[in-house]
N, C-alpha and C positions, 0 to 999 in steps of 0.2 A: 631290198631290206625292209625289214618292216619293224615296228614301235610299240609296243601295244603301252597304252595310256587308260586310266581308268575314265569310265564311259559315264562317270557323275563328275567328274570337271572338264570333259571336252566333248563337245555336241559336234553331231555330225556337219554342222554349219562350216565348223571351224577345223576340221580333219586335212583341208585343201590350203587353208593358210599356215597351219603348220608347221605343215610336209616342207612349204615352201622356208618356211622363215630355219627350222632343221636344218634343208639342204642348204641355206647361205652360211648359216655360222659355222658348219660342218667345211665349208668352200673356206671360209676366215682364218679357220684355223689349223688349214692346209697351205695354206698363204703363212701365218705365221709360224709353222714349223719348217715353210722353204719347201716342202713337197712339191709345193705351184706355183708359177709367177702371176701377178693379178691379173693380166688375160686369160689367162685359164682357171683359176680361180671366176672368175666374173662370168665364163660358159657354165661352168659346170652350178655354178650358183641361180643361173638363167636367168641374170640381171645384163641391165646394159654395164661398161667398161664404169660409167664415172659414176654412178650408182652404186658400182662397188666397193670402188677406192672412195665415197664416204664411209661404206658401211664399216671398211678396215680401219678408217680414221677414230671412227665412235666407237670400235674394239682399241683404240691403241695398237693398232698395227700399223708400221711404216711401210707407205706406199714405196716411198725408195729408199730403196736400203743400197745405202754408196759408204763403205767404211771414209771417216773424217781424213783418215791419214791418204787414203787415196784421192780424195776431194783434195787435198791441199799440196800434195805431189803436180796433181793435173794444171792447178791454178799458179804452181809457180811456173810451169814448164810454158803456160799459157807467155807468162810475166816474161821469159826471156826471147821470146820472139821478137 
């Protein structure tokens, strides 16, 4: 795919950070529409895994996503053991 951007605000310096910083929020918000889960999200962004789940945190995207009502199902079920 390719971007064309006008060539008096981005110098060929900056064409390779970018691409890069593009392909991660492009990766975020594949993660927050549920397309990905943040391992695949975090390849395809070609970060490391915990690098990425910052990056989703400073988007406001939840690393885990556990609906409440099942979080509190699990912890009672824990409680009658």
């Amino acid at each position: 795919m390719e971007v064309e951007l006008p060539r008096e605000h981005v110098g060929e310096a900056e064409t390779v950070r970018l691409g890069a910083q593009l392909r991660a929020l492009w990766a975020v918000e594949q993660v927050r529409l549920k397309r990905f889960g943040v391992g695949k999200g975090a390849e395809l962004a070609g970060m490391p895994r915990a690098a990425f789940m910052r990056l989703l945190a400073e988007h406001g995207v939840a690393v885990i996503d556990y609906p409440l009502d099942d979080l509190r199902e699990e912890l009672r079920a824990l409680g009658d053991r």
